[in-house]
C-alpha positions in Angstrom: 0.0 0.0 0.0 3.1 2.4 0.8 3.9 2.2 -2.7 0.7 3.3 -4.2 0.9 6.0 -1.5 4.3 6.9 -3.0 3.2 7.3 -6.5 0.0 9.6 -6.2 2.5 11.3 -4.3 4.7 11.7 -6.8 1.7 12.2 -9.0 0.1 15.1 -7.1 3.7 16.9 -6.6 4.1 16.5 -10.6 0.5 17.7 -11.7 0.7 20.8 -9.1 4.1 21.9 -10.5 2.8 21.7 -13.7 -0.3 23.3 -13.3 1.5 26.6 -11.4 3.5 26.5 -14.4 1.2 26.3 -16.9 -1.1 28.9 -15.0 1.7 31.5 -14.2 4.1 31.8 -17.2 4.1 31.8 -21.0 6.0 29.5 -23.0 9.1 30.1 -23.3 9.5 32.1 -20.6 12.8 31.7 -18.2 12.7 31.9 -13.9 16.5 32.1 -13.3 17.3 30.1 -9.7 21.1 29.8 -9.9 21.9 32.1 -12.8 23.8 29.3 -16.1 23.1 26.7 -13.8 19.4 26.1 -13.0 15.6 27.6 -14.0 12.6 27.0 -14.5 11.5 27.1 -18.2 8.1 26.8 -19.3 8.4 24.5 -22.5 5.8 22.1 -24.2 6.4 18.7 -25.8 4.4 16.5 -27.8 6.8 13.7 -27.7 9.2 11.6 -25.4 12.8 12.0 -23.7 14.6 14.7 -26.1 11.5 15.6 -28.0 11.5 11.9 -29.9 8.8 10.9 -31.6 6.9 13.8 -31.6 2.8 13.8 -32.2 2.7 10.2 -31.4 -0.1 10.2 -28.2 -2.0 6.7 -29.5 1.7 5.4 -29.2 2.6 7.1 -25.6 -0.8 6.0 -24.6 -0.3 2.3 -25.4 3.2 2.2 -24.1 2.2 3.4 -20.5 -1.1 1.2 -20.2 1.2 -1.8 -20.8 4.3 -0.3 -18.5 1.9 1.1 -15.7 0.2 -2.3 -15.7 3.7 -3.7 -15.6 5.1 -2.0 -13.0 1.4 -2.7 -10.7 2.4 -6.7 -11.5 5.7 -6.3 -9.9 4.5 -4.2 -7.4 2.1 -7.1 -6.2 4.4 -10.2 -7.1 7.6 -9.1 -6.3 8.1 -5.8 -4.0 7.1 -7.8 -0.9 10.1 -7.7 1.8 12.0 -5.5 -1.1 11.7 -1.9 0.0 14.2 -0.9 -2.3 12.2 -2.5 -5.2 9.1 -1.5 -4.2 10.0 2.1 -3.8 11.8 2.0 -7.4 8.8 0.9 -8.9 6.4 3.4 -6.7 8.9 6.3 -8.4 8.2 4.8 -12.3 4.6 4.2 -11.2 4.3 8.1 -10.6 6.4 9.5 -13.1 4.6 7.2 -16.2 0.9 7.8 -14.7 1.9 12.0 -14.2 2.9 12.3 -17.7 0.1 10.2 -19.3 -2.3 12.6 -17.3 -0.6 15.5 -19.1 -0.8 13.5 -22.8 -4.3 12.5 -22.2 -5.7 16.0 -20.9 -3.4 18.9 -23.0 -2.3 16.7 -25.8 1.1 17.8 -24.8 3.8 17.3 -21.4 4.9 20.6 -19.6 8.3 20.6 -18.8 9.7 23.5 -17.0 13.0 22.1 -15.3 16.0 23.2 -17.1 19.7 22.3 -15.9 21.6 25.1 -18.0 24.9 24.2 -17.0 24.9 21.0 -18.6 22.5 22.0 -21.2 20.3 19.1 -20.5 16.6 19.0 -22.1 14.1 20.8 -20.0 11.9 17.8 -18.0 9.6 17.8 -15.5 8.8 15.7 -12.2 7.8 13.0 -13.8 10.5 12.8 -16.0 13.0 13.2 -12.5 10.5 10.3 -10.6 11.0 8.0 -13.5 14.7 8.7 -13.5 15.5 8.0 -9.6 13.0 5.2 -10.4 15.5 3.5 -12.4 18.8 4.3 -10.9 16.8 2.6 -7.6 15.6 -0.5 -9.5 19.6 -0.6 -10.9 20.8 -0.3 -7.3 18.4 -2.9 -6.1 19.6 -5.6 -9.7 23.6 -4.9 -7.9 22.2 -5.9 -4.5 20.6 -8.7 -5.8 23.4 -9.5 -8.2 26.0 -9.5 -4.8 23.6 -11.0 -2.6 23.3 -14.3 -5.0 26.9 -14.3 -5.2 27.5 -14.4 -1.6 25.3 -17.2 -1.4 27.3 -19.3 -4.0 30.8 -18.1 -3.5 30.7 -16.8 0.2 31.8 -13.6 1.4 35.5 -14.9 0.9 35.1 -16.1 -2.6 35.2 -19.9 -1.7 32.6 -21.6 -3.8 30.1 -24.0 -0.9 28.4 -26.9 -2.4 
């Protein structure tokens, strides 16, 4: 239940940014925060990550259906005793379902976080959710990964039988 907590969460926090954003600035427009490093910048995109595929909803809207029903699967089957897991997954949940809202009801994502210093394209919470999302599922494979090494090999290396 946590989990689902976690992604309306994440949900909420990415539909209110998006709204004050959507309500309080043009397109286009630039909030400075650490001047070449960080702002917000209203922007619109029809697409995916980098602008890709651009004017494809039907596809976006198929793709999270399957991914969000996905991720619910492995919440239920898997996250059990895996905090790590399920939290990864709680973080994709959110970011996938806040982004569908946005394609679904404006035909369009609102992006408005920019990291100038690095030039990076201009995302969005659930862009952010998804990504510490993944970087926790990736932590949670390497734990996994070691954990079933120490069982074969030991903590020494020695193989046990």
């Amino acid at each position: 239940m946590i989990y689902y907590i976690i992604s309306i969460f994440v949900i909420a926090l990415d539909q209110l940014t998006k709204i004050l954003v959507e309500k309080n600035m043009e397109i286009g427009e630039r909030i400075p925060i650490i001047d070449n490093v960080f702002s917000i910048t209203s922007h619109r995109n029809q697409g995916a990550a980098w602008g890709i595929l651009q004017g494809q909803m039907w596809l976006f809207y198929l793709i999270t259906i399957i991914v969000a029903g996905g991720i619910i699967y492995y919440i239920q089957k898997h996250a059990k005793g895996k905090p790590l897991l399920g939290i990864s997954l709680a973080f994709m949940l959110g970011g996938a379902i806040g982004n569908f809202i946005d394609r679904l009801f404006r035909k369009e994502v609102i992006d408005f976080l920019y990291a100038e210093i690095i030039d990076f394209p201009i995302f969005n919470i659930a862009d952010a959710a998804l990504t510490i999302g993944v970087v926790l599922l990736l932590i949670q494979m390497l734990r996994e990964e070691r954990q079933s090494k120490e069982k074969t090999y030991g903590k020494n290396g020695t193989h046990h039988s």
